[in-house]
C-alpha positions as CSV (number, residue, x, y, z in Angstrom):
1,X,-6.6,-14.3,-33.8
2,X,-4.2,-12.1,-31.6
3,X,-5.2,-9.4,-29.4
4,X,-2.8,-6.4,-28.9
5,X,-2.2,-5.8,-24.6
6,X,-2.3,-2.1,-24.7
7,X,-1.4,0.7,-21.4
8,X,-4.8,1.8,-21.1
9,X,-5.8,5.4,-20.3
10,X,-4.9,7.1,-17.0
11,X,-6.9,10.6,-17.2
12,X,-5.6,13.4,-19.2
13,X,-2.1,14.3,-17.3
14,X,-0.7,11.0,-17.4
15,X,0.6,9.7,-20.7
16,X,3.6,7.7,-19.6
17,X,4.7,5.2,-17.0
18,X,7.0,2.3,-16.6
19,X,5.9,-1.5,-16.6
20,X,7.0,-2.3,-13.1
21,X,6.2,-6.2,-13.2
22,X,4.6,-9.0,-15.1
23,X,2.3,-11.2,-13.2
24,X,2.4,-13.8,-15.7
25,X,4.8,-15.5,-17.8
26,X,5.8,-14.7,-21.5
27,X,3.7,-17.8,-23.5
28,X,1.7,-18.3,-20.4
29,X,-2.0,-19.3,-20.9
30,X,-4.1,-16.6,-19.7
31,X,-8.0,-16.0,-18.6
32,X,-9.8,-12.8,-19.6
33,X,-10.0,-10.1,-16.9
34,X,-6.5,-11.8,-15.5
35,X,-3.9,-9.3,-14.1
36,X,-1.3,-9.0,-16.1
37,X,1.1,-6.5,-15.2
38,X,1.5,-3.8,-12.9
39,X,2.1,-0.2,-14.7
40,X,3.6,2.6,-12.6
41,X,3.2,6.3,-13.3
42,X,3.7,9.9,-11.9
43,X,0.7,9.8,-9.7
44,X,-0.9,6.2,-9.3
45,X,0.0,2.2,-9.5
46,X,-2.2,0.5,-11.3
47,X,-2.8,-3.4,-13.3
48,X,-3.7,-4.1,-16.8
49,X,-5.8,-7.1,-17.4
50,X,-6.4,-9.7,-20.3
51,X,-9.2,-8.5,-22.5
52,X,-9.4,-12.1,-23.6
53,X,-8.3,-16.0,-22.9
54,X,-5.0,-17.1,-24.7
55,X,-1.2,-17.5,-25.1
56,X,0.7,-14.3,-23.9
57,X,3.7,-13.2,-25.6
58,X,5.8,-10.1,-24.5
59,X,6.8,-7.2,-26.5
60,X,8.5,-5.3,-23.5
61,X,10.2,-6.5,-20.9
62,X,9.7,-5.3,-16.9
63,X,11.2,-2.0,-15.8
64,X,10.8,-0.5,-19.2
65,X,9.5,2.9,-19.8
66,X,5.4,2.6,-21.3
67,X,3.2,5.2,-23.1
68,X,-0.6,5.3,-23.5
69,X,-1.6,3.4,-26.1
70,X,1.3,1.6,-26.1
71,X,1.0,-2.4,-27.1
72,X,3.1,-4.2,-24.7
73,X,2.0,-7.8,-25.5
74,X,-0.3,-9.9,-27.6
75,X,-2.4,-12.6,-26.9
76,X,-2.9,-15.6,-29.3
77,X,-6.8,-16.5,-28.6
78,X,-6.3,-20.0,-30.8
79,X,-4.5,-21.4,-28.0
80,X,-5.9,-24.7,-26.8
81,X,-6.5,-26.1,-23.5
82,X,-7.0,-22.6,-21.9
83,X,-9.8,-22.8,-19.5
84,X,-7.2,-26.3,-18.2
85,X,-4.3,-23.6,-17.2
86,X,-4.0,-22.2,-13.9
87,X,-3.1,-18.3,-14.1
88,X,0.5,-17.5,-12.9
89,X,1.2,-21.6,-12.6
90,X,5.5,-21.9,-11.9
91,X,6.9,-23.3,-15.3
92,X,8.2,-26.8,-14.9
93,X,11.9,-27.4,-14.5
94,X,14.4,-28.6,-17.6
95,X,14.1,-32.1,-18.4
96,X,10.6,-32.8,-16.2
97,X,8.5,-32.3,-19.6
98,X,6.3,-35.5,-18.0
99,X,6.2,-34.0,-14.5
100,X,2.4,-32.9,-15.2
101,X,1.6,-36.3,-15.8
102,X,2.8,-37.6,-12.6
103,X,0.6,-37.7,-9.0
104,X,1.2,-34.6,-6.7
105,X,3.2,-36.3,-4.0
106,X,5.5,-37.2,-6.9
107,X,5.6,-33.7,-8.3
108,X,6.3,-32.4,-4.7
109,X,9.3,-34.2,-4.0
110,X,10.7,-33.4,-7.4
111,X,10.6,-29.9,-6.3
112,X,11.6,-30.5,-2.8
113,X,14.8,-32.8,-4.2
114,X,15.8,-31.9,-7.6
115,X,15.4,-35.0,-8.9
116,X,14.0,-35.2,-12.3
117,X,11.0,-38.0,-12.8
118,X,11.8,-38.5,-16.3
119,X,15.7,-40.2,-14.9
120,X,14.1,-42.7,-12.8
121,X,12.4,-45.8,-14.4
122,X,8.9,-46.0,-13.2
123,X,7.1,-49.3,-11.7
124,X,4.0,-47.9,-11.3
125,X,1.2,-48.5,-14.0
126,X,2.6,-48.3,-17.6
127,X,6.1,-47.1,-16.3
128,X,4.6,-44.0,-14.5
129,X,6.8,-43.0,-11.6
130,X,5.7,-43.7,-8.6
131,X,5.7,-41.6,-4.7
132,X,8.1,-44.6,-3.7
133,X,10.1,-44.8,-7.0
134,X,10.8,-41.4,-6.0
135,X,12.0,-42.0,-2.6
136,X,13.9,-44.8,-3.6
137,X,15.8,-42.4,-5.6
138,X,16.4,-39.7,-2.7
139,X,17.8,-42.1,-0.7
140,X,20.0,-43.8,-3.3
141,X,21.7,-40.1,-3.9
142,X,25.0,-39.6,-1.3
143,X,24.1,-37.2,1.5
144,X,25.9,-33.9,1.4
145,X,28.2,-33.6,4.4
146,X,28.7,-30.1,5.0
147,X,32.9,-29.6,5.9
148,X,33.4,-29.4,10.2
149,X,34.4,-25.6,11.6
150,X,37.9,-25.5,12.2
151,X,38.6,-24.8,15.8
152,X,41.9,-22.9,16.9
153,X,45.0,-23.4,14.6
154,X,46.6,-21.4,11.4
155,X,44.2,-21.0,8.9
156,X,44.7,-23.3,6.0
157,X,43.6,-21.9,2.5
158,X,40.5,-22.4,1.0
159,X,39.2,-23.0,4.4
160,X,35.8,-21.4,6.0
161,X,38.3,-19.4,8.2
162,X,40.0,-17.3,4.9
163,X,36.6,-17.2,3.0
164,X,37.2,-14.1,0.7
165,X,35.4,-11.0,1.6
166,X,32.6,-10.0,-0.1
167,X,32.7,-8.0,-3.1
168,X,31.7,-3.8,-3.3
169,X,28.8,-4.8,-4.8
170,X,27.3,-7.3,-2.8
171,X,26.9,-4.5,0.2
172,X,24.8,-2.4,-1.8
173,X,22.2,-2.9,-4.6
174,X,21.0,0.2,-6.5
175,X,17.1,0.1,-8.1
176,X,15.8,3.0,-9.9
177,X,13.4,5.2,-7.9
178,X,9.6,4.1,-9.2
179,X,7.6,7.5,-10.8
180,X,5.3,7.4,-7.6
181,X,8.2,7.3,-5.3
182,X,9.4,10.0,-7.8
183,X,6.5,12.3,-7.8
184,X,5.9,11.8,-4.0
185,X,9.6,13.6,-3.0
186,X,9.2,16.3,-5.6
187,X,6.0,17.3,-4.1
188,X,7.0,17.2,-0.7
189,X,10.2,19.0,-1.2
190,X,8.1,21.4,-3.0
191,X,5.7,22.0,0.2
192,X,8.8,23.0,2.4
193,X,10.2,25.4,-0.4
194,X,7.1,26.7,-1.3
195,X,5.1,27.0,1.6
196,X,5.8,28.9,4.9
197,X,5.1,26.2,6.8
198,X,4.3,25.8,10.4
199,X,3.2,23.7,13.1
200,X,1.2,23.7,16.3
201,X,0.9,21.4,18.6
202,X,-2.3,20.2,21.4
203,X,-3.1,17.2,22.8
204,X,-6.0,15.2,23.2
205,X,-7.9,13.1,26.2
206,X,-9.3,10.2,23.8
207,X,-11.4,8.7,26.9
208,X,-14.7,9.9,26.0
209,X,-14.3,8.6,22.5
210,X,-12.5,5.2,23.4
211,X,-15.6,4.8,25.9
212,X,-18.3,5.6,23.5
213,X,-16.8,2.9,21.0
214,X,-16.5,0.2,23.5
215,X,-20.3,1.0,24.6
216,X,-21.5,1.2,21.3
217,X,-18.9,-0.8,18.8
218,X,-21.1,-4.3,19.0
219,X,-24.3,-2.5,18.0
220,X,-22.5,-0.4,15.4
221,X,-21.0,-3.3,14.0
222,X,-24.5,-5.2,13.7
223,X,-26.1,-2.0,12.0
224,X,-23.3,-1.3,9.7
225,X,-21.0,-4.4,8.8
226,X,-18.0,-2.1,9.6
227,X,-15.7,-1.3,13.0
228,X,-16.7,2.3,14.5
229,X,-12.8,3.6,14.3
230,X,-11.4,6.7,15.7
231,X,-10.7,8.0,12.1
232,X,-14.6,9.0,11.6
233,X,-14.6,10.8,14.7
234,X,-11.5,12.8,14.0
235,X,-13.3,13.9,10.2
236,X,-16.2,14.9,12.0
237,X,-14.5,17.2,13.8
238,X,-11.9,18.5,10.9
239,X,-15.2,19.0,9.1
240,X,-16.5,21.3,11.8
241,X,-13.4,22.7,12.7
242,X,-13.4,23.9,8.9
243,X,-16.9,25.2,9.0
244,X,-15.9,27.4,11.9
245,X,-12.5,28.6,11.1
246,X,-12.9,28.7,7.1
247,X,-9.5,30.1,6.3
248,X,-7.5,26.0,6.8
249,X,-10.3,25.4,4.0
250,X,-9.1,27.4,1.6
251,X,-6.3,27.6,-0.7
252,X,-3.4,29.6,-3.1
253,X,-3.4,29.9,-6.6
254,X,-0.9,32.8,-7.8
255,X,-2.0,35.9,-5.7
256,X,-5.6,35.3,-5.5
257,X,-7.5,33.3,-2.5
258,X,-9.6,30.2,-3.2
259,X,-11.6,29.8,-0.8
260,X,-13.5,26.4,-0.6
261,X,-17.6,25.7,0.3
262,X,-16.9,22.1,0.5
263,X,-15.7,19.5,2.8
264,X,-13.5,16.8,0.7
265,X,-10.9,15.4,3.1
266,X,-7.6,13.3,2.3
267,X,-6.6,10.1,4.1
268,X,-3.2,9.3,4.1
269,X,-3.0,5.7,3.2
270,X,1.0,3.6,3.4
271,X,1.5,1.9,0.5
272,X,4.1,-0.4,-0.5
273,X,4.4,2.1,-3.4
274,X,4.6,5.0,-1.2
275,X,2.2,7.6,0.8
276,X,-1.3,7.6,-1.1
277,X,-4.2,10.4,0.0
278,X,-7.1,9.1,-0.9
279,X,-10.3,11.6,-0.9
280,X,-13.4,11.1,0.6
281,X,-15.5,13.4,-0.8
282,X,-18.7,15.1,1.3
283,X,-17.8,14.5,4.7
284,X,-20.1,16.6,5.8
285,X,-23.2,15.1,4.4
286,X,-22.0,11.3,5.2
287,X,-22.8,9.6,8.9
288,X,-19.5,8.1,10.5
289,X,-20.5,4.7,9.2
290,X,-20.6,5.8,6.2
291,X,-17.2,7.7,7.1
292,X,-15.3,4.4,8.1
293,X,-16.9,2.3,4.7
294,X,-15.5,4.8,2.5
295,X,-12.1,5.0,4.4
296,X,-11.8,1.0,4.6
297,X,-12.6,1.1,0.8
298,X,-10.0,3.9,-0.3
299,X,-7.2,2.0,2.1
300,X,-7.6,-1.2,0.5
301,X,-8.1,-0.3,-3.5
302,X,-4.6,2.3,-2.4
303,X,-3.0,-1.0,-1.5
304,X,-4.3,-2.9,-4.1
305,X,-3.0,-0.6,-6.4
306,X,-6.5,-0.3,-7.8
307,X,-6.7,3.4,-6.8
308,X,-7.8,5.9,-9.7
309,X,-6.8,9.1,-10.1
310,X,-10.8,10.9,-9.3
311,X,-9.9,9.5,-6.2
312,X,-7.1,11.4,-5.4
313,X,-8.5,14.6,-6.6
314,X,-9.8,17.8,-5.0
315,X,-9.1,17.1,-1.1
316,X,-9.3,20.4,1.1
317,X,-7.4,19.0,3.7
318,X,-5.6,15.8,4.8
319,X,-5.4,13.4,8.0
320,X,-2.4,11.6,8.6
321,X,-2.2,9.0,11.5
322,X,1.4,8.1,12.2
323,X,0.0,6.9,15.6
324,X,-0.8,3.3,14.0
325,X,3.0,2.8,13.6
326,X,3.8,4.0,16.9
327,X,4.6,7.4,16.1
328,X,4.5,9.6,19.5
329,X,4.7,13.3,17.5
330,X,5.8,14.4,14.3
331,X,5.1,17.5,11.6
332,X,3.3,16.1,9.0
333,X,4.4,18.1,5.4
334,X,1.5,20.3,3.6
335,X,0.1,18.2,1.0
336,X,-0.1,20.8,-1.8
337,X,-2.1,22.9,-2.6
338,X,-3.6,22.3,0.7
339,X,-3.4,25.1,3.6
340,X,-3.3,22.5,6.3
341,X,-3.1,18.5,7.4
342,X,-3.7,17.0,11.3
343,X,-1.1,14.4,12.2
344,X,-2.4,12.3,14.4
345,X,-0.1,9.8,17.1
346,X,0.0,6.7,18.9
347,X,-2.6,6.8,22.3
348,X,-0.5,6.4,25.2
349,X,-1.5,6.4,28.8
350,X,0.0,9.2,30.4
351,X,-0.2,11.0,34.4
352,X,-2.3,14.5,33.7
353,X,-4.1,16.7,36.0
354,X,-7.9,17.0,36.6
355,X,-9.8,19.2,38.6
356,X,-6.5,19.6,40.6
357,X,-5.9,15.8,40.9
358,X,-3.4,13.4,39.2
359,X,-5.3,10.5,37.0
360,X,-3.9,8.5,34.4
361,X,-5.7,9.3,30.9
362,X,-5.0,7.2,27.7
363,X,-3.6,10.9,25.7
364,X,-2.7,11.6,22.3
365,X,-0.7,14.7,20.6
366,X,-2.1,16.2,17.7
367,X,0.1,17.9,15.0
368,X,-1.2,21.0,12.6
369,X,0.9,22.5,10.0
370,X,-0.3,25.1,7.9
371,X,0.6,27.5,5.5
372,X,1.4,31.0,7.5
373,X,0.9,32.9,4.2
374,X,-2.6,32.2,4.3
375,X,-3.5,30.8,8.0
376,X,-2.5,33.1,11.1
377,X,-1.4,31.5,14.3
378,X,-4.9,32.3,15.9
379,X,-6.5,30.7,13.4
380,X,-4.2,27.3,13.5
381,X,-4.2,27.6,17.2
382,X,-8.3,27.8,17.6
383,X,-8.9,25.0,14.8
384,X,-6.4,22.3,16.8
385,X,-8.4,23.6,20.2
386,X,-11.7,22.8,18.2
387,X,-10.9,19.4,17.2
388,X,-9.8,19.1,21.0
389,X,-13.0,20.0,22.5
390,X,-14.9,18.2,19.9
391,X,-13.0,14.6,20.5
392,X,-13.1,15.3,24.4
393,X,-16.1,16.0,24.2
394,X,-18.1,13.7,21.3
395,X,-21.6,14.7,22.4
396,X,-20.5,18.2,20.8
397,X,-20.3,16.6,17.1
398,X,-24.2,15.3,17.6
399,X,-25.4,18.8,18.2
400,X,-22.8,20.9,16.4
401,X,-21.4,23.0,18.8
């Protein structure tokens, strides 16, 4: 019996996408709940899996353009000898048909030499090639003695010296833009257009925090089975930031004003597919273990491509930390239709004064942009100073003040 390999359903606003890559091979054996290709759309990555065990074979190739519903493949659950076949297994090369039924180290140096097990006559148990029937071989073959550099002299033709330069097209290769990648400029383009956007700028003693986690990180990690990061300390304070200066928590939508009574907040995740956000939803009613689970959980399904769209939906604001690539400053872009987003930076020790003295503090800049339209400058200005106070001061987030 054959079962159709359909794109399965994204949410309502995606009904397209392009197959980006098959993980298996076309008449590969395949388990059931086995990856089996990677679909791309507008908004997420994500993999289809086999339903059930059996032969594969394609009815698409890679790179081509997918809707909903769409079958793609089928898969021939007759096949024998499934549960023996490992997923994804390299297909062996022309002419080594009996390679499988050789030992590994034989199979290893047929991959390692080219030389095909099935050309060598065999003196191991009924003719079965043998590890060294196989070396035998390697060193029966004529080494390959690469031509010596010409040193001074004309060149002579043909020579290493006049090797042709390389054609147009080897200096550049051209790949279409994926829909993510796609969807990813649009939007920010459309933040800069849209949005009259604007940043401010503070910057941050993180020595209170850094010695809090260094006091507490071994007891924290005990309790919770997770690292107490700076990234839960930073949405604690966002989260009362927002309580206290509710105009970066609200929003646009035509001429009216949306303002927002809840505290969903957006992680900015790399991806090899592109920037991801991520949202963790109630910040305000989860501890900061519970903050840096959820973060470590969003982060890793974002680069697993396992991310879904609920959970890139309804963030009030976003976090970005450029600081874990070494980033000193920046202006992060409005992730729309947001009305602000913190960029945070890499913690570098820096000479400030305190109390009228000189000490070296390990420092950070912070980065707000926000939509003037809807934020004043005393408002962006007050909001950064708040997160300031609150991560120079941690004690502050404990009592909420």
């Amino acid at each position: 019996m054959a079962i159709d390999v359909k794109i399965p359903p994204m949410g309502e606003s995606i009904t397209s996408g392009v197959l980006a890559k098959w993980h298996v091979k076309d008449g590969d054996l395949v388990k059931k709940d086995q990856p089996l290709f990677e679909l791309e759309t507008d908004k997420i990555t994500s993999e289809g899996t086999a339903e059930a065990a059996g032969r594969i074979t394609f009815k698409i190739a890679a790179g081509t353009d997918v809707k909903i519903g769409q079958i793609v493949a089928t898969i021939d659950e007759t096949a024998s000898e499934v549960g023996r076949v490992v997923p994804n297994a390299p297909s062996a090369p022309v002419g080594a048909s009996e390679l499988a039924t050789e030992s590994p180290a034989v199979r290893r140096l047929a991959a390692e030499t080219g030389i095909d097990p099935a050309t060598i006559a065999g003196s191991g148990k009924s003719g079965r090639v043998t590890k060294g029937d196989m070396l035998a071989a390697t060193t029966s073959k004529p080494p390959f003695v690469a031509p010596a550099p010409i040193v001074g002299g004309p060149a002579i033709a043909g020579s290493p010296r006049e090797a042709a330069p390389p054609k147009s097209e080897s200096r550049q290769t051209r790949t279409k833009m994926s829909k993510l990648r796609q969807t990813i400029a649009s939007r920010l383009v459309a933040a800069q257009h849209e949005a009259a956007m604007l940043t401010t700028f503070n910057e941050v003693d993180m020595s209170a925090v850094m010695e809090l986690r260094k006091k507490y990180q071994d007891d924290f990690v005990k309790k919770n089975g997770v690292k107490l990061g700076f990234m839960s300390f930073f949405t604690k304070a966002v989260v009362q930031a927002l309580h206290d200066i509710p105009a970066l928590n609200a929003q646009l939508d035509g001429d009216e004003v949306v303002q927002n009574h809840f505290y969903d907040i957006g992680m900015a995740v790399s991806t090899d597919k592109g920037l991801m956000v991520p949202v963790i939803k109630n910040c305000d009613k989860l501890g900061m273990a519970d903050i840096e689970k959820a973060i470590a959980d969003a982060a890793k399904r974002a680069r697993d491509g396992k991310i879904t769209l609920t959970d890139l939906e309804g963030g009030v604001f976003t976090i970005t930390n450029g600081g874990i690539f070494g980033s000193m400053l920046s202006t992060p872009i409005l992730n729309a239709p947001q009305s602000a987003i913190l960029g945070l930076h890499a913690i570098n020790e820096r000479p400030v004064a305190v109390n009228g003295q000189v000490v070296i503090r390990p420092m950070m800049y912070l980065a707000l942009s926000y939509d003037h339209r809807l934020v004043d400058g005393k408002q962006a200005v007050t909001f950064l100073v708040k997160v300031k106070q609150l991560i120079e001061d941690p004690a502050r987030l404990a009592i909420g003040i």
